[in-house]
Structures are given as structure tokens and as C-alpha cells.
N, C-alpha and C positions, 0 to 999 in steps of 0.2 A: 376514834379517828384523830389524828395527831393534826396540827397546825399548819398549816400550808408557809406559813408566815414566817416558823423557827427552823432550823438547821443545829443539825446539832455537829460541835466539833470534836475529833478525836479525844483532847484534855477535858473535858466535864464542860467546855463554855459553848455558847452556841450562837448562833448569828440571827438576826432579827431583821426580816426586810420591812420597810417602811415606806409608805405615801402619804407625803407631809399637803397640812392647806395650809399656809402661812396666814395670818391677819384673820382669824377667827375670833369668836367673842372668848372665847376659854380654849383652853387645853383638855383633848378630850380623844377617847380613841371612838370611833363609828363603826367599823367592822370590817370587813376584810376585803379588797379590791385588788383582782388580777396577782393571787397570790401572794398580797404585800396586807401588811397591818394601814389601815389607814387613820390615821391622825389629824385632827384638828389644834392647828399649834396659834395658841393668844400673840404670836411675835409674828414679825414683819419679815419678809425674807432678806434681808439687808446687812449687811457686813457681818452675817454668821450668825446673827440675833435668834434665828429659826431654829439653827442646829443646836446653840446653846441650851433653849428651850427646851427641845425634846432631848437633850440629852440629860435634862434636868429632873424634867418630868420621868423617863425613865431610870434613872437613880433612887427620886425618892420611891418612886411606887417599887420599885423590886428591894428596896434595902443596900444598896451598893454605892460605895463613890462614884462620884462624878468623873473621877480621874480612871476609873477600871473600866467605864464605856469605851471603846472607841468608835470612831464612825470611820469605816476600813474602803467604802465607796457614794459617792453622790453629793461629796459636799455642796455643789453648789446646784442640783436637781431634786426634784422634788421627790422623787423613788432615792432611798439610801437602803445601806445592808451595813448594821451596827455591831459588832463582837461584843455579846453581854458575859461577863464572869459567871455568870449562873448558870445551872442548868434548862436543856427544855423543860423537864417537867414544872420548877418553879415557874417559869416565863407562861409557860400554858395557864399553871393555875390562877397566877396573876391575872391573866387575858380573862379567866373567865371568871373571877372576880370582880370584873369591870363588868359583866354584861355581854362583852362582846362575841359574837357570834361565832362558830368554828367554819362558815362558809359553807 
């Protein structure tokens, strides 16, 4: 069963929807909500601080710069859709890595 959450694009990268909690104790993913990865991000939603985080957090955990993330919608809403340079299959493995759930 493939991830509700990845999209894969033509070139090998694929897109990552996300539902951010800003001002949590940690950085953490919980599992998956209405078709979105759901995320618990240690940062404050405030002058970008949120999206920095989780674009942070998803760099280190996949292996990839920070600078090959992009966030393509929702900067300032709590649902975003990220372009990761990796493939689904990495992003999936990652996900269940973490624990988290395939929904």
C-alpha cells in the first residue's frame, strides 16, 4: 500500500504533503491525518521559524540539503506540499522508520 502522503514526480523527486503543529515539546512525525503526514514541529509559527524546522528536520532525516527541499505551497498554513529530491520509495522507507503509520 503506497503512502497517501508522497506523490511521486516525473524526474525521480516526489512531493510530501504535510500537517504541521507548531510549538510542540519536540519535532516529531505522529501519523498520518486526511491524507497529509502529520508533524509535530518544536518551533513557533512566526516569521517562518515553523517551515525552517521542518524543512530542517526533513533534510536531516532523508540525507539531503536543506537548500534541495522546497516548500512549493502553504507557507504560511499549517497543511504544506514540499518537493523532496528523493524518491517515494526512500521517503516511504524513512516514514516507516519512524514508526509511523501507512493510515
Amino acid at each position: 500500500m503506497p503512502w497517501p502522503c508522497i506523490a511521486a514526480t516525473p524526474d525521480g523527486a516526489c512531493f510530501l504533503l504535510v500537517a504541521v503543529i507548531p510549538n510542540a515539546r519536540r519535532t516529531e512525525a505522529v501519523g498520518l491525518h486526511d491524507g497529509a503526514l502529520r508533524v509535530r514541529l518544536a518551533a513557533p509559527a512566526l516569521e517562518g521559524r515553523a517551515n525552517d524546522a521542518l524543512i530542517g528536520w526533513l533534510a536531516e532525516g532523508l540525507g539531503v540539503p536543506r537548500r534541495a527541499i522546497v516548500l512549493t505551497h502553504g507557507a504560511s498554513a499549517r497543511r504544506k506540499r514540499l518537493l523532496l529530491p528523493c524518491g517515494p520509495a526512500q521517503v516511504g522507507a524513512w516514514l516507516a522508520g519512524l514508526g509511523v503509520p501507512r493510515g
